[in-house]
C-alpha positions, 0 to 999 in steps of 0.5 A, a space after each residue: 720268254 716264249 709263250 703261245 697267245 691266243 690271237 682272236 677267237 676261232 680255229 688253231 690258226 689263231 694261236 701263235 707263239 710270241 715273246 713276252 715278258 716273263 712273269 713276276 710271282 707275287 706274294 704267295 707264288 713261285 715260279 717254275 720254268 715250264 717243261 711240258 704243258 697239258 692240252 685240255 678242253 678248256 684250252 680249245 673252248 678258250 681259244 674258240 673264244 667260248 671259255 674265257 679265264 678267270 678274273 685276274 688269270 693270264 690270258 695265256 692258255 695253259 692249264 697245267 705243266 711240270 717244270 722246276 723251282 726257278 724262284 720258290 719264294 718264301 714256299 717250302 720249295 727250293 729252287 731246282 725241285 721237280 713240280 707239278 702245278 694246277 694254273 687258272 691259265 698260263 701254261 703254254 709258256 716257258 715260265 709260269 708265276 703259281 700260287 705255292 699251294 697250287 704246286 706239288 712235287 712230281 710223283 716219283 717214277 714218272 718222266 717229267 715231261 709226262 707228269 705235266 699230264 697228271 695234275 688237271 686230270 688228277 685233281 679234276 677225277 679226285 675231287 669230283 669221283 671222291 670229294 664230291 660223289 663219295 665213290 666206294 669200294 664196289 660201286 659201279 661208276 659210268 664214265 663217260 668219255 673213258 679215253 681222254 685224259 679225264 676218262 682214263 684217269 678215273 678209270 684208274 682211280 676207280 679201280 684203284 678204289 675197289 670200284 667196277 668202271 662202266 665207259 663209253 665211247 665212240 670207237 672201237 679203238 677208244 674203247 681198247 684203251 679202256 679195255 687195256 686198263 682192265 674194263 669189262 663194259 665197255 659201251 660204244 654210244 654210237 651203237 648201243 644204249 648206255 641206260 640198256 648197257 648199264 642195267 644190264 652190267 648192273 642187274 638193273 641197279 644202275 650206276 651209283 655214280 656217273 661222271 658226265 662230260 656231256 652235259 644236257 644231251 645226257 641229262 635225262 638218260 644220266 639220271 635215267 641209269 642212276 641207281 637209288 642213291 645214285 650221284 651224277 656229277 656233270 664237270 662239261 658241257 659237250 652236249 649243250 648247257 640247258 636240258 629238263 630234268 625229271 625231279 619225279 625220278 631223280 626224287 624216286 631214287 634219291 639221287 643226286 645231280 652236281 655240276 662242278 668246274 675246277 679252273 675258277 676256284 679259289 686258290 684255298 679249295 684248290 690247295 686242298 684239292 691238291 693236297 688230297 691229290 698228294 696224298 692219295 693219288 701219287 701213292 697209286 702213282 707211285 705204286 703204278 695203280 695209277 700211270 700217267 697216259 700221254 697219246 701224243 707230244 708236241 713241241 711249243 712252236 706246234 701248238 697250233 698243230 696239237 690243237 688241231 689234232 685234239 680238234 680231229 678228235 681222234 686223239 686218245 689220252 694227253 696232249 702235251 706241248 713240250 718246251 723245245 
């Protein structure tokens, strides 16, 4: 099969498409013949040499992709279904081997080629806005980074939930998407102050829930705007790993700072992960709540190409590769 490798650490050039052998599930997987792939950070800190897989993960860059059963092996899938799977790598490929609890079919209504930018998004939003921080009908939520294709996604999953969104971002253009999608504070954090901006939008509250993409440039200004009770959930590190933090306040408000990461965990918790993304997103897909937004596609042999545009950040949604 064609597969895109990561050739060295360093820029897009380094990516290229090669024949390699095709993957042989074992027990407990299925295969699927890949459709569409989702280009996510991970991918360009993995190719930047920054992110490596997990132990016992392809060294394939890749994510996440919508495809169909070519081998359902003893699953409850039968070969021909439309899936959607979460990977810990592989997906820039035209065939991936996943665990079967890590694939479950495409929501009905959305193109398959589209779907393939819904799971990573959808079980990273899920688990840490509702698993992990408890979001409830009538909280304000900051979400930081609201055009991505993680911003957008709990943008919708927040005002689904009877949430009030509050988003950053560092264009004008970037904050008509979020404004596209229903948001009335919207935060350009190149021009304003986000802790100013959220007490304002709140009445001085404060957010009761933050989910952060930055990291430690954020920290102290996160927990800065959380409301009492708050809950600031980190799931990146665009601004740096390491920052104090103020436990005089955080203690004050009896507030809460999490850090989670999706790609390492164990196939059980991504099951479930999965599971709950079933059973409570593909609903809101389904009744178009929820809709997958794809900025941008590419073919596979232009990997390199999409990489670079995601570099230039100036890319609002998902990147999809797509199997040509």
């Amino acid at each position: 099969m064609r597969a895109v490798v990561i050739e060295g650490a360093g820029g897009p050039d380094v990516l290229s498409v090669q024949d390699v052998p095709d993957p042989v599930p074992g027990a407990g997987e299925v295969l699927i013949d890949v459709v569409a792939a989702g280009l996510n950070r991970a991918d360009v800190q993995q190719r930047r040499g920054l992110y490596p897989p997990p132990r016992g993960a392809s060294p394939l860059p890749g994510l996440e992709v919508s495809g169909r059963i070519a081998d359902a092996g003893d699953s409850a899938f039968a070969v021909g279904d439309a899936v959607v799977a979460l990977l810990a790598g592989g997906g820039y490929a035209e065939r991936v081997a996943v665990p079967a609890g890590q694939v479950v079919p495409a929501p009905d209504g959305v193109d398959l080629v589209d779907a393939a930018g819904l799971p990573e998004t959808a079980a990273t939003v899920w688990s840490n806005l509702v698993l992990q921080a408890g979001l409830a009908e009538g909280e304000h939520v900051l979400i930081h980074g609201a055009s991505g294709g993680i911003g957008v996604m709990a943008v919708q999953v927040g005002l689904a939930l009877g949430a009030v969104p509050l988003v950053t971002a560092g264009s004008a253009a970037k904050l008509d998407v979020a404004r596209s999608l229903g948001v009335r504070t919207l935060i350009d954090y190149r021009e304003q102050d986000f802790v100013e901006e959220v007490r304002a939008a709140t009445g001085g509250r404060g957010a009761d829930v933050i989910l952060d993409v930055v990291g430690a440039k954020y920290l102290a200004r996160n927990v800065e705007s959380l409301a009492t009770g708050g809950r600031l959930v980190v799931i990146g590190l665009q601004g740096g790993a390491t920052a104090e933090l103020d436990l005089g306040m955080l203690m004050g408000k009896r507030a809460s700072v999490a850090g989670t990461t999706l790609r390492s965990r164990p196939v059980a918790e991504k099951t479930a992960i999965l599971a709950a993304v079933r059973d409570n997103v593909w609903p809101l897909v389904a009744t178009g709540a929820v809709k997958p937004f794809v900025g941008r596609t590419f073919p596979l042999a232009e990997a390199a190409a999409a990489h670079a545009y995601f570099d230039s950040g100036e890319h609002t949604g998902k990147i999809l590769l797509v199997m040509d």
